[in-house]
N, C-alpha and C positions, 0 to 999 in steps of 0.2 A: 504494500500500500504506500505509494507515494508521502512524503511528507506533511503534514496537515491535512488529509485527508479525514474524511468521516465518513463512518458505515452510517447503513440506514439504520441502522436501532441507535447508534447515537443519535442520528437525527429524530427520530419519532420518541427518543425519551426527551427532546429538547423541550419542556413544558411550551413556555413563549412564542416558541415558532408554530408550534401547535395550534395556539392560543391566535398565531396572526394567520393561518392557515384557516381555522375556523370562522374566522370574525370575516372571510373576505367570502364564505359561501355564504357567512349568514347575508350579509349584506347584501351580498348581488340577489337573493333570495327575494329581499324587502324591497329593493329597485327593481324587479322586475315585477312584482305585485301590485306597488305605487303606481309605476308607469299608468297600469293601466286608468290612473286617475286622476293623471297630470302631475303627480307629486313625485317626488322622491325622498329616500330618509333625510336628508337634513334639513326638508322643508316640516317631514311631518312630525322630525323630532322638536322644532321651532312652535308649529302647531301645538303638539301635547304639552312642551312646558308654561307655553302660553294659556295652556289651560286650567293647569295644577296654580302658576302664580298668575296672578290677579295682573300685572303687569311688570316688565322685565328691561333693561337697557339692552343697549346694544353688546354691550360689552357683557353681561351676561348672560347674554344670546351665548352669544361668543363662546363662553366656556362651557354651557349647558351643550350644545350641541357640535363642540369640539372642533370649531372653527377657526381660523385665524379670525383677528380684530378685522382684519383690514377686508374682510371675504366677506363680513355679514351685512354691509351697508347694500351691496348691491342685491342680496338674498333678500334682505327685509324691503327692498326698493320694490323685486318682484312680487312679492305675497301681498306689498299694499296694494300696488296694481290690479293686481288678480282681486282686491277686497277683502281678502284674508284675513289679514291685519289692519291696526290701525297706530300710529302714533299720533300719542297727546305731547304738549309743549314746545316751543321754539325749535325749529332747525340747526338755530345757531353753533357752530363748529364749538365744540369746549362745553357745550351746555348740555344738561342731563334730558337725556330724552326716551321717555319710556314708548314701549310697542306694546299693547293688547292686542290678543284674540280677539275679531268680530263675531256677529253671528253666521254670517258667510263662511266662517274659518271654524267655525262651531260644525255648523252642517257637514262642513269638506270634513273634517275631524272622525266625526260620528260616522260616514260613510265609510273610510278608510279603517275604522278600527277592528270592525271583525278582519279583515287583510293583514292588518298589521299583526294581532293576534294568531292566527292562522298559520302565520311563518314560525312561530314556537312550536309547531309540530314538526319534529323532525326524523320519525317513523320512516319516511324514505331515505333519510342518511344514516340510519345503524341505531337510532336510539329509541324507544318505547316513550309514551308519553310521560309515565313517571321518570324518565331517564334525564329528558328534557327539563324537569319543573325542577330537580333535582340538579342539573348542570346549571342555571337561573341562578337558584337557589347558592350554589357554591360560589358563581361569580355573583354576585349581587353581594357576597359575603365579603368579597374584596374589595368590591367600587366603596361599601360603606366604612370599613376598617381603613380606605387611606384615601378616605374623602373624594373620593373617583378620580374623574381626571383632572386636576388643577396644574397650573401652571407652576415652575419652580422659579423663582429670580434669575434673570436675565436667561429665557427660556426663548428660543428666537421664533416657535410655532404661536406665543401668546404677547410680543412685543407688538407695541402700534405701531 
């Protein structure tokens, strides 16, 4: 075996890679279910927290749905568009500006959820449904032991 080489069971015990290996079936999973609704996850991850909080800035748009700062301005520009959303207060650059969920953005929501839900079954990729509530269940156990994903100082995916 060549120098730095790795067998595949070193590769499949790599937890992480595993973990990024997963995240991109779950996903394309969820984007190609949205699609069929004009949406994709990071609108309708924008959606559901707009739903949970009463009203949210840009910037914790931002981190809720694991955006660069600089990515959500025009994301939040499309969903007002579309009626989706709404911001209250000034425009003005530097000034606090919250985004709520409409009721347009309520309806789209409410549509998409059984879709979104739906994709937790993952019976067609090796797992049983308690397998699934139970894999949730173990990562949900980590997003909340290290605060999920937050930015760390001078982190350059969450710099303005």
């Amino acid at each position: 075996m060549p120098d730095g080489a790795m067998t595949a069971g070193e590769l499949d015990a790599n937890l992480t890679w595993s973990l990024v290996r997963v995240a991109r079936l779950a996903g394309q999973r969820l984007t190609d279910r949205l699609a069929v609704h004009d949406l994709n996850p990071i609108q309708f991850g924008v959606l559901a927290h707009l739903a949970v909080a009463a009203e949210m800035t840009q910037a914790d748009l931002a981190r809720s749905v694991l955006v660069r700062p600089q990515s959500v301005a025009p994301l939040v520009d499309g969903l007002e568009q579309r009626g989706l959303i709404a911001r209250s207060g000034d425009r003005a650059r530097g000034r606090r500006n919250p985004v709520r969920i409409t009721q347009q953005g309520r309806r789209a929501l409410d549509e998409v959820r059984d879709v979104a839900l739906g994709a937790n079954d993952l019976t067609d990729a090796g797992l049983s449904l308690p397998e699934s509530a139970e894999l949730n269940r173990l990562l949900l156990k980590v997003v909340h032991a290290t605060g999920g994903a937050r930015p760390k100082d001078g982190d350059q995916l969450w710099s303005a």
